[in-house]
N, C-alpha and C positions, 0 to 999 in steps of 0.2 A: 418369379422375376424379382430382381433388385430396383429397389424404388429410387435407394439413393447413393451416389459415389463414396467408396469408402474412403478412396483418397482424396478429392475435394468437395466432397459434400454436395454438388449439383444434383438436382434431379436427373432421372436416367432416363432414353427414349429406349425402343424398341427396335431392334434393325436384322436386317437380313444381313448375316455373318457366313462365309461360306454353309450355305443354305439352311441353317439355322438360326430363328429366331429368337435373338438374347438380349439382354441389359448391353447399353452402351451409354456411358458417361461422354454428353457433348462437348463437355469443359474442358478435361482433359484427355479424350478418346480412349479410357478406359475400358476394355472389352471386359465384361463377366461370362464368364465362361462357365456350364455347370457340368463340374468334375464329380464324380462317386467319391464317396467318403470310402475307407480301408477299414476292415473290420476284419480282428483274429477271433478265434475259438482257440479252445484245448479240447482235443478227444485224450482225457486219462482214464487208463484202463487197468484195471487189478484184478486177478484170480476173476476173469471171462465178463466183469460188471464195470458199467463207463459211471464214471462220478459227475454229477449234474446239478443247479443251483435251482432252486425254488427261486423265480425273479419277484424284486420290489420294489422294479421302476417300470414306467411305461418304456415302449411299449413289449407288449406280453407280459406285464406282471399279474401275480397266479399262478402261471404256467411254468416249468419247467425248461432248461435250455440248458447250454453246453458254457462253463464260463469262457469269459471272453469281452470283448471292448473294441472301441475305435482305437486306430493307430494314432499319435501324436506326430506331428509336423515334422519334427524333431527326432525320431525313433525308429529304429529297425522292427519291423513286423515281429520277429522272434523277441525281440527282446519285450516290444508290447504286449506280446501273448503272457511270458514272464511275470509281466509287469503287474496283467488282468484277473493273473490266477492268487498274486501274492494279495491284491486287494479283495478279487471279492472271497478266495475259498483257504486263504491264509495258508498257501503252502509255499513250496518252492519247487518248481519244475523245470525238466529241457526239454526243447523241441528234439522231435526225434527224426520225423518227416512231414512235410507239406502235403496236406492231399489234395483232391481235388479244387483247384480256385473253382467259385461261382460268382456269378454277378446276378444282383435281384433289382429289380427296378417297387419301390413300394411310397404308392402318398407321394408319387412323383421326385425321388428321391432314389439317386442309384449309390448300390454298395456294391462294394469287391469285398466276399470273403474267403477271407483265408485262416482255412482250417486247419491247424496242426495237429500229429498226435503227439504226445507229449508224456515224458516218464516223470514220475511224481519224484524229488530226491528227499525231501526233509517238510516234516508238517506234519501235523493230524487237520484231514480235511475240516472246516468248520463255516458258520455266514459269516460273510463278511462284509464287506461294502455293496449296497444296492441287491443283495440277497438275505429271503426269510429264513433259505435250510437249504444244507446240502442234501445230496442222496448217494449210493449207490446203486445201481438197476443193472440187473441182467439184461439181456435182448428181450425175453420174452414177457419182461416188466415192464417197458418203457412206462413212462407218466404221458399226461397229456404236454405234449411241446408248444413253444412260447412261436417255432418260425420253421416257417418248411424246408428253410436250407440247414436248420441244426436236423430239420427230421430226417435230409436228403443223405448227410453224413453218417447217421446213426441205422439209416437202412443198410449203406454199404457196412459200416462195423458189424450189425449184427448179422451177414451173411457170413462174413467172416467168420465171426464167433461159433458159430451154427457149425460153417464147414471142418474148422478145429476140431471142433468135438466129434464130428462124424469121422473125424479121420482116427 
């Protein structure tokens, strides 16, 4: 909950808001309303192997994951994904297709992700912001993953991959 108005500064009470209980500012009847944050990925994928970042923030850092970031206020989902791939794995990419959206509720905090796949155009992958190391991994490599919706993504790729090659 929000303790205090960001636009005048009163302490906030609790209220029943079309049947949800949230921050509300008595001063000015500010309603805080708690919206999911927008979070893109890149699924980029070369000769059958998805390129992935060693993370080195919380949270899951250690762990493996698909680059990626929050959207900005200000920014088209595609272009943040762009945006996430040029800071942390120093390339330049295009969305190619949207796949599946998910939504995860975690720590009482809801996200919308939205996973692209994405062609790599120019870069040699490498760390970059809030990453120790890139990788490449086949299907049958994966690393241990930082979040079970880059893992959710990465099951349907590697079915895909799999069926490619059976065919």
């Amino acid at each position: 909950m929000i303790a205090y108005c960001a636009s005048c500064g009163s302490k906030t009470v609790t209220r029943l808001v079309a049947r949800q209980s949230l921050s509300v500012c008595p001063g000015c009847d500010r309603i805080f309303f708690r919206n999911p944050k927008v979070v893109v990925t890149a699924l980029i994928e070369e000769q059958g192997r998805v390129l992935l970042v060693l993370r080195d923030i919380e949270p899951g850092r250690g762990f493996w994951g698909l680059p990626g970031g929050f959207v900005d206020w200000d920014e088209h989902p595609e272009v943040a994904m762009v945006r996430e791939c040029r800071e942390e794995v120093l390339v330049t990419v295009e969305p190619i297709q949207l796949l599946e959206v998910q939504h995860v509720v975690h720590d009482e905090e809801g996200l919308v992700v939205l996973p692209y796949r994405a062609r790599l155009l120019a870069g040699e992958p490498a760390a970059g912001d809030e990453v120790q190391e890139v990788g490449w991994f086949s299907p049958d490599r994966l690393p241990p993953l930082a979040f079970a919706s880059h893992r959710k993504i990465l099951q349907h790729w590697s079915r895909e991959v799999l069926a490619r090659g059976a065919a």
